[in-house]
C-alpha positions as a Markdown table, in Angstrom:
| # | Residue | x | y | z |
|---|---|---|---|---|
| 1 | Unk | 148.9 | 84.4 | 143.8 |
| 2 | Unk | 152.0 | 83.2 | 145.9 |
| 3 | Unk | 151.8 | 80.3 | 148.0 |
| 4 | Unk | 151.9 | 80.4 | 151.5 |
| 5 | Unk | 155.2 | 79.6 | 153.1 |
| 6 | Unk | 154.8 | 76.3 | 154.4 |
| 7 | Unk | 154.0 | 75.2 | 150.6 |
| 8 | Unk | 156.9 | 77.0 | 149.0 |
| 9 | Unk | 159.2 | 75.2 | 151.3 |
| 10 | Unk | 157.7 | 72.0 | 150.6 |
| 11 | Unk | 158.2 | 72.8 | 146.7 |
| 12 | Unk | 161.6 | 73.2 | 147.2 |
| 13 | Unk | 162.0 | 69.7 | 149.2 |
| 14 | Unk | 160.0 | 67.7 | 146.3 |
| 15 | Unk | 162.0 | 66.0 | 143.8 |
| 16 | Unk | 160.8 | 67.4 | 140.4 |
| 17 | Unk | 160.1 | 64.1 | 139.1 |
| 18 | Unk | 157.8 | 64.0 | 142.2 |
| 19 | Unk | 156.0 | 67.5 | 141.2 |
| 20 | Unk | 152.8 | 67.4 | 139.1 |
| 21 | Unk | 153.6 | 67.7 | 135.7 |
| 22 | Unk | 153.5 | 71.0 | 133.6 |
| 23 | Unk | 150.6 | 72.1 | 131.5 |
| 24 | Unk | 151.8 | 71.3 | 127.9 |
| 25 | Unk | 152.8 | 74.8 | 126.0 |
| 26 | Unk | 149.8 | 75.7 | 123.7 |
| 27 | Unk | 150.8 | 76.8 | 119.6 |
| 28 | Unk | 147.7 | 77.4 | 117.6 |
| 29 | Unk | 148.1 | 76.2 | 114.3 |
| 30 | Unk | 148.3 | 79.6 | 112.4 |
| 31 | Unk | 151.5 | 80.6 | 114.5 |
| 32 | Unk | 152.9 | 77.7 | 113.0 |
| 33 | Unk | 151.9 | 77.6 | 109.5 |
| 34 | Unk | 151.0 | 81.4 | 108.8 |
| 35 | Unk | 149.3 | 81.6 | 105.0 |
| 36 | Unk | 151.5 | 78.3 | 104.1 |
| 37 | Unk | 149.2 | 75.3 | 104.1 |
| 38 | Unk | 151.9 | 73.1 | 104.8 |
| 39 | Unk | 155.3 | 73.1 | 107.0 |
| 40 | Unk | 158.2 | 71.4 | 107.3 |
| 41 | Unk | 159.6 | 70.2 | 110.9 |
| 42 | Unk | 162.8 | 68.8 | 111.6 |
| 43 | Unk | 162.8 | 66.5 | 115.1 |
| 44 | Unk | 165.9 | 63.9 | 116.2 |
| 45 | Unk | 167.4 | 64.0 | 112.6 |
| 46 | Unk | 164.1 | 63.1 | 111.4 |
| 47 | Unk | 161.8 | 65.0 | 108.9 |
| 48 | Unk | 158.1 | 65.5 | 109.4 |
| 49 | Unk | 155.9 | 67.4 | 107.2 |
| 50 | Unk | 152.4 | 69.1 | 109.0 |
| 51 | Unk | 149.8 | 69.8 | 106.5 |
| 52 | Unk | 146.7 | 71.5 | 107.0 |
| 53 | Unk | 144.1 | 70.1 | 104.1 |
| 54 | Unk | 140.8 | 71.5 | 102.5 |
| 55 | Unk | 138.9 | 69.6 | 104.7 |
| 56 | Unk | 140.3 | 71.7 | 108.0 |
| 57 | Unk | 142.3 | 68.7 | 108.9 |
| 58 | Unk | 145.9 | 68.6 | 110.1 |
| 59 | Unk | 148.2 | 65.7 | 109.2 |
| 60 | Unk | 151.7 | 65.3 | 110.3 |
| 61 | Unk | 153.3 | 62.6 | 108.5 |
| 62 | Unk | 157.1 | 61.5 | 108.9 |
C-alpha cells in the first residue's frame, strides 16, 4: 500500500537517522548451515564458528 502524498514527501524530508529503524533481515538457520552441523563465518578479519549441537542449540563462538 503506497502512502499518501503528504507522507511520502515528509519521508523524503527526514533525515534517515531520524526514520524508524528497519526490521532486521530474517535467515533461518538451515539456509545457513544446510546438512552441515556447523559453519564457519568470517566478520572484521575475525573468525567465528556457529554450531548447531544435539541438544538443538546454536552456539557461535569467536
Amino acid at each position: 500500500m503506497a502512502l499518501p502524498k503528504s507522507r511520502r514527501i515528509l519521508r523524503l524530508l527526514t533525515p534517515p537517522e531520524e526514520r524508524a529503524p528497519q526490521r532486521p533481515r530474517r535467515v533461518s538457520s538451515q539456509s545457513l548451515l544446510g546438512s552441515a552441523r556447523e559453519v564457519v563465518i568470517d566478520h572484521g578479519g575475525e573468525t567465528y564458528r556457529l554450531r548447531h549441537t544435539s541438544n538443538g542449540w546454536l552456539i557461535l563462538t569467536k
